[in-house]
Steps between C-alpha positions, in 0.01 A plus 500: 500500500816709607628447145195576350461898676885541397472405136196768486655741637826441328298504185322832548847691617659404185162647276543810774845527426506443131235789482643741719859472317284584119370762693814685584711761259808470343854552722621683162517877581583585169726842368359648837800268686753690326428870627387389887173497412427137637558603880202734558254550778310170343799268517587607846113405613450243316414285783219658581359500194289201303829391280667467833226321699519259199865450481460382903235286403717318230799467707259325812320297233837391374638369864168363555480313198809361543473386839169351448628277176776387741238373728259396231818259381531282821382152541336508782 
């Protein structure tokens, strides 16, 4: 049963994941990186914004996916 709730949830953080990471934009800051553009008020909050709320949820989904296929793979 313990399996069962695991794969599921495994399952839907990978769709969450996969999603999220189409969502976000391009590192690529273009001809703007070559006059100082690229460090701006934006880039220094970019946490707080929706990019950076998404870019936290990718790297958690990313440790959590991995621990949970390292689980998923033992015989109990």
């Amino acid at each position: 049963m313990l399996r069962i709730l695991l794969t599921i949830v495994f399952v839907v953080l990978c769709i969450a994941m996969v999603s999220v990471v189409l969502l976000q934009e391009g590192k690529s800051s273009g001809l703007g990186a070559l006059s100082g553009a690229a460090e701006s008020h934006w880039a220094k909050n970019k946490g707080r914004t929706m990019e950076g709320k998404m870019e936290k949820f990718t790297k958690i989904a990313a440790v959590l996916i991995f621990v949970l296929a390292l689980v998923l793979n033992l015989n109990f």
